[in-house]
Every structure is written in structure tokens, then in C-alpha cells.
VEXMAR-126945 format. One record per residue (C-alpha): x, y, z; residue in one letter. Coordinates in steps of 0.25 Angstrom, whole numbers, plus 2048, in hexadecimal, padded with zeros to 3 digits. Last residue first. Example, Ala and Ser with C-alpha at 12.3 -4.5 7.8 and 13.67 -1.06 7.14 Angstrom:
BEGIN
8377FC81DS8317EE81FA
END
This chain:
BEGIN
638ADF9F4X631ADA9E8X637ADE9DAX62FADD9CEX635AE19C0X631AE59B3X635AE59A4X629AE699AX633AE498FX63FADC988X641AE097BX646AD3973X651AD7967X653ACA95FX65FAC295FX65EAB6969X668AAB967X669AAA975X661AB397DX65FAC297DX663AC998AX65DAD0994X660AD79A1X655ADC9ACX658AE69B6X655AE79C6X659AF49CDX65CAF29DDX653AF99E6X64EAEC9EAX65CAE89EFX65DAD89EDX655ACB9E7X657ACA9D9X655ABA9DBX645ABB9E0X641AB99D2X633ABB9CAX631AB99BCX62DAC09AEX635ABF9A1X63BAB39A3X646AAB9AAX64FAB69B0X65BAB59B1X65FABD9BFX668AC79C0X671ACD9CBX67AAD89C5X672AE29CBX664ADC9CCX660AD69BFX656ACE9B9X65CAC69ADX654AC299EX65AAB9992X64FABE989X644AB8981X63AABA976X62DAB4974X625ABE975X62DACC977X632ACF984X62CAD2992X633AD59A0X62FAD09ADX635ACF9BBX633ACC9C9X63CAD09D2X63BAC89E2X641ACD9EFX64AAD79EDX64EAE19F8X648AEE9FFX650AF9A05X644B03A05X649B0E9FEX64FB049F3X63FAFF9F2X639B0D9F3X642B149E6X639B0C9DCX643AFF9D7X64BAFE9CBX649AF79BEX656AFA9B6X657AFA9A8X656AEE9A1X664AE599EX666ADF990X671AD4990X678AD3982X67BAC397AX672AC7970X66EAD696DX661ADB96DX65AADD97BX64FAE997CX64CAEB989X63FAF198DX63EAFC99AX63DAF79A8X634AF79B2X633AF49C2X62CAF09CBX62FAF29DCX62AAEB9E6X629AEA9F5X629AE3A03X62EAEBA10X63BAEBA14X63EAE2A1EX643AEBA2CX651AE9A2FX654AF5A28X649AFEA31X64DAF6A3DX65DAFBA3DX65BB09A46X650B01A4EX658AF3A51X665AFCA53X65EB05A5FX659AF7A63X665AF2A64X66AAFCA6DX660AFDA77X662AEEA78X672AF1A7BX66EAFCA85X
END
């Protein structure tokens, strides 16, 4: 009775047991135009298709990308909630946002030091295998 049991469990729980299976999701943003010193600019949400929460998926690896004029710079983050990563440039790859892949990721920027021209920041993108 008690193996009988346990494999009434084993079958009702299998399906969440079960790895997910391997995906990706991409995902766009608008421009941001970043202007006053010392103020952090945030993107608007990248969110995920509707199939990667239905799935119960999780973050493996985000890349990202964003563009900005020639020789300009930005103090850049990518987001997950509060969880943020600075980010080195305008294109890499990162395993540290790992998580919910349902959950929206957002960029913020922030003109550096001393900076006091406008930079529109462009071409915002990210990748995010499950």
C-alpha cells in the first residue's frame, strides 16, 4: 500500500519535477533620452511572450545591447526588480540576473560625472535563455 502510495505522488508531482524545457525570449525597448546630471533613467519594461511564464521557466543567461551616439557614454544597470547589474558596456552577456523568466527586465541610465549633454540611448534589446 505504501509503494502504491508513492507512486500516486511521484505521478501527480512529475509534471513540476520535470526540467523545463530550453527557450528564449527577446525583447525591445524604446530610446531614452538622459539629460539631467546626477538622475537615473530607467527603460520601460522588457517583458517576456506569455509561453515563458506559462511554462514556469527560469533565467539562465540575459544578453544585452543598447546603442548611443559615437563617443558618448553612460553609467548603464540591467535590472530585474530591484536586482541590477552594472553593466560594462553597451553589449554583453551575464548569467547574474538569473531568476523567474517571466519576470520584466529594465535598463537604467545615468549620465556620468561631470557629463552635461543630453545622450539618447537607442536600439535597446535583451536576450534571455531559459
Amino acid at each position: 500500500m505504501t509503494l502504491l502510495r508513492g507512486l500516486l505522488w511521484m505521478s501527480l508531482l512529475w509534471p513540476w519535477l520535470a526540467p523545463a524545457a530550453p527557450g528564449s525570449w527577446s525583447a525591445e525597448a524604446p530610446s531614452v533620452r538622459v539629460a539631467v546630471p546626477g538622475r537615473v533613467y530607467h527603460s520601460e519594461p522588457l517583458l517576456p511572450p506569455g509561453d515563458a511564464a506559462a511554462r514556469g521557466n527560469y533565467i539562465q543567461k540575459v544578453r544585452w545591447r543598447y546603442s548611443t551616439p559615437p563617443g558618448r557614454s553612460l553609467r548603464a544597470w540591467l535590472c530585474r526588480g530591484e536586482r541590477c547589474l552594472r553593466l560594462s558596456g553597451n553589449r554583453g552577456i551575464s548569467e547574474a540576473l538569473q531568476g523567474p523568466a517571466w519576470s520584466p527586465l529594465s535598463f537604467r541610465f545615468q549620465l556620468p560625472d561631470g557629463e552635461r549633454r543630453a545622450v539618447t540611448v537607442s536600439d535597446i534589446q535583451v536576450l534571455v535563455n531559459y
